[in-house]
C-alpha positions in Angstrom: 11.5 -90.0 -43.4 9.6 -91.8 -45.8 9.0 -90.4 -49.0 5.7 -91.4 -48.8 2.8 -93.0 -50.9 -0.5 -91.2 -52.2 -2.8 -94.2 -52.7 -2.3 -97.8 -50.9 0.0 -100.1 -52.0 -0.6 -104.1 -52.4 2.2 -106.5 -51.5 2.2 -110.1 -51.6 5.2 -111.9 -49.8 5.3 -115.9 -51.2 7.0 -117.6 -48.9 7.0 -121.5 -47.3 7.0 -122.2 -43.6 10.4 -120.9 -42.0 11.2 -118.6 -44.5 10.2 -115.6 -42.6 7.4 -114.5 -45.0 5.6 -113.4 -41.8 8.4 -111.9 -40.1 9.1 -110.0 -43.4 5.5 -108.8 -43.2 5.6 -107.8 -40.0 9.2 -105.6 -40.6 7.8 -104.0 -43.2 4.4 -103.1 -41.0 6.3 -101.4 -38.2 8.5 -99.4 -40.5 5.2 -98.3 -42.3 4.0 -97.6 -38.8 6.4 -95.6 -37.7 6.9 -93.8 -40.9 3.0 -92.4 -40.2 1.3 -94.7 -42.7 -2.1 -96.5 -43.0 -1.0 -100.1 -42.7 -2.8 -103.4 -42.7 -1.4 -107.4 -43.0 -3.1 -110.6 -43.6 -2.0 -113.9 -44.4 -3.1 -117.3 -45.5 -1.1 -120.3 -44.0 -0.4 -123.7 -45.1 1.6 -126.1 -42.7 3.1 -122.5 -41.8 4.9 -124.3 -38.9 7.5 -125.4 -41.4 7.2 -126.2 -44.9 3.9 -125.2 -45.8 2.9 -122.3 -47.8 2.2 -119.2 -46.4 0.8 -116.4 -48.5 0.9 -113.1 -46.6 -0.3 -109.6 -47.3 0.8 -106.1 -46.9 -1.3 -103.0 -47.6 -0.1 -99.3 -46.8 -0.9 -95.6 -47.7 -1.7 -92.6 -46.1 -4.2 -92.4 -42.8 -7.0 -93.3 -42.8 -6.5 -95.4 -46.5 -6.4 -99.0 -45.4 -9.5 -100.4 -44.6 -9.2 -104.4 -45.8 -6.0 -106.7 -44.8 -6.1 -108.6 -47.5 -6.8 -108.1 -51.3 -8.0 -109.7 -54.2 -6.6 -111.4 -57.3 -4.2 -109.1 -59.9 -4.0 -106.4 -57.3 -0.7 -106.4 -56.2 1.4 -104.2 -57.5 4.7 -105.9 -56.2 5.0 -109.8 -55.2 8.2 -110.2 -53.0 8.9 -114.1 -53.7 11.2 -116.1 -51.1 10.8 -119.4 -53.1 10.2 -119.6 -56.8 7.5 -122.8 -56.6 5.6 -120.5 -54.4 6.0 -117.3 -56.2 4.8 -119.5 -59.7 1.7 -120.4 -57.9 0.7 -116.8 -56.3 1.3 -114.8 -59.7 -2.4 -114.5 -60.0 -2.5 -111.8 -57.5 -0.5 -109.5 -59.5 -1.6 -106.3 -61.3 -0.8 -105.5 -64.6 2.2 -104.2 -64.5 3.1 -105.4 -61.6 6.7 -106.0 -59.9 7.9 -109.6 -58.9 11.2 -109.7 -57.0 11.7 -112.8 -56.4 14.9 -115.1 -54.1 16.3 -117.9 -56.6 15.8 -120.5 -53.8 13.8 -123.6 -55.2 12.4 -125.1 -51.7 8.6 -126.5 -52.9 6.1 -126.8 -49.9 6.1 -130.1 -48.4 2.2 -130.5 -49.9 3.9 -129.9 -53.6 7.1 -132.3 -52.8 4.7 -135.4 -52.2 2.8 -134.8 -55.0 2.9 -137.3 -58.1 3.1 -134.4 -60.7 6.8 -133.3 -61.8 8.0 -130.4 -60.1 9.5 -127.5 -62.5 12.8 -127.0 -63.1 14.6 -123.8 -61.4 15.1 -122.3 -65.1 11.1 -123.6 -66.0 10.6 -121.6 -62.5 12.1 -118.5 -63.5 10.4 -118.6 -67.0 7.5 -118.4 -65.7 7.7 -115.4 -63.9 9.7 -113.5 -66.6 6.8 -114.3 -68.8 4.7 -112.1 -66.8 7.3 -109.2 -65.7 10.4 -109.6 -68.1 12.8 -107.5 -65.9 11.5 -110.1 -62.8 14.5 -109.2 -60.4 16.1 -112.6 -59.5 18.0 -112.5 -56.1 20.9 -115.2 -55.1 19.0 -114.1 -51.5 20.3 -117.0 -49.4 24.1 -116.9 -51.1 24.3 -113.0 -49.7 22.4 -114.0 -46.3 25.2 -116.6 -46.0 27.6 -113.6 -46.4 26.2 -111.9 -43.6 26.6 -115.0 -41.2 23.0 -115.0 -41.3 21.3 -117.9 -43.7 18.0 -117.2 -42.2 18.0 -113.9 -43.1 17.3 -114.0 -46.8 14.3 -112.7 -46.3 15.9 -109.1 -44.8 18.7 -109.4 -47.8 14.8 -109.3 -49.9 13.7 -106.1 -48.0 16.9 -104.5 -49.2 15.9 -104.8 -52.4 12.6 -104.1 -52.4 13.0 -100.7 -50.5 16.2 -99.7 -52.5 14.0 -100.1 -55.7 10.8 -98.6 -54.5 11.7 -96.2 -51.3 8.7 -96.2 -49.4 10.0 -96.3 -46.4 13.2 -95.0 -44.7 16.0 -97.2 -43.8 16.3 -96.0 -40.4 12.5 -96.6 -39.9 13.4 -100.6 -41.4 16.6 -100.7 -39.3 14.8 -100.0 -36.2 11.6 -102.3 -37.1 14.4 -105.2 -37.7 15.7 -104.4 -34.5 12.2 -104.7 -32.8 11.7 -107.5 -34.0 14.6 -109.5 -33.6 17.1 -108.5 -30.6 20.1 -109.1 -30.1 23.0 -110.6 -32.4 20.1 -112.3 -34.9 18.7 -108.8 -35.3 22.4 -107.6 -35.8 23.1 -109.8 -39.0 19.4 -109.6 -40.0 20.4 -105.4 -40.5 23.8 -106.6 -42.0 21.7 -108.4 -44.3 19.4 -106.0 -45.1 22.1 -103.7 -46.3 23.9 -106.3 -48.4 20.3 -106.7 -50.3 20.9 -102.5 -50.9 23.7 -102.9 -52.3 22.9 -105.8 -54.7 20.4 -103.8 -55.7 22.5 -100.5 -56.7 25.6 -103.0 -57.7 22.8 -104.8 -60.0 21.2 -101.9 -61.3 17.9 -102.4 -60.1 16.9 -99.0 -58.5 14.5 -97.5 -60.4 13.0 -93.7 -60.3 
């Protein structure tokens, strides 16, 4: 079972097309779901179809608690980042205080890449974000999905670290949303990859509470 959450909690997944920002959303909706929880998502998309940005949002708490899919500027209170550039540009929707655990996977919408400006470095990238949470957690995501036999799936290795840290919802309840979601041998590895990002997490420290 879930341990549960008292108020809702704001997520905000940054992600470019064929990341699986939206497929991460959805996982972590039908966990929520299942777990008995209040749960809305929302998302703004760029050329979503593949290399665009997409900006989606996950809101949960108890029944009855979610009433809006999206939400506003410096309200999140984690931002789960599968590409830096994009992670950079959504930090305004943060709280104070807020969480950013974020993949270290440089891959700039295809709207940023043609642009004249210079694009940041990966180290500018990460600076930016540890200027706002110092103990960011940055996550070689796509080197442990690769692991796994599953390069898509750095977005599940992502989930692993976000639940292992926070523990909203139980891994049984992600397990069998992953499951749902994707059938067959995908789904398989996408599990596999899920538990490696668990393990980072207690092999890296990074569970809190």
């Amino acid at each position: 079972m879930s341990r549960g959450i008292k108020e809702v909690f704001n997520i905000l997944i940054a992600s470019v097309g064929g990341q699986g920002g939206l497929t991460l959303s959805r996982t972590i909706a039908i966990a929520a779901v299942s777990e008995g929880l209040s749960v809305r998502t929302g998302e703004t998309l760029g050329m979503s179809q593949r290399f665009g940005s997409v900006t989606s949002f996950v809101r949960m708490g108890p029944q009855n608690a979610v009433m809006s899919p999206t939400f506003s500027e410096g309200m999140a209170h984690v931002m789960v980042g599968l590409e830096l550039t994009e992670s950079v540009r959504n930090l305004r929707y943060l709280s104070e205080g807020g969480k950013i655990l974020v993949a270290d996977t440089v891959k700039p919408p295809i709207t940023a890449s043609i642009g004249t400006a210079r694009m940041p470095s990966k180290d500018e990238l990460v600076g930016a974000l540890t200027s706002v949470d110092p103990e960011a957690v940055i996550v070689p995501a796509r080197k442990i999905a690769y692991d796994v036999s599953n390069p898509r799936a750095a977005n599940m290795v992502m989930l692993g670290v976000f639940n292992r840290i926070f523990g909203i919802l139980s891994d049984d309840a992600v397990i069998n949303a992953i499951l749902t979601l994707l059938p067959g041998r995908r789904g398989e590895t996408s599990v596999a990859a899920y538990k490696a990002g668990i393990k980072w997490a207690e092999e890296n420290k990074v569970v809190q509470g």
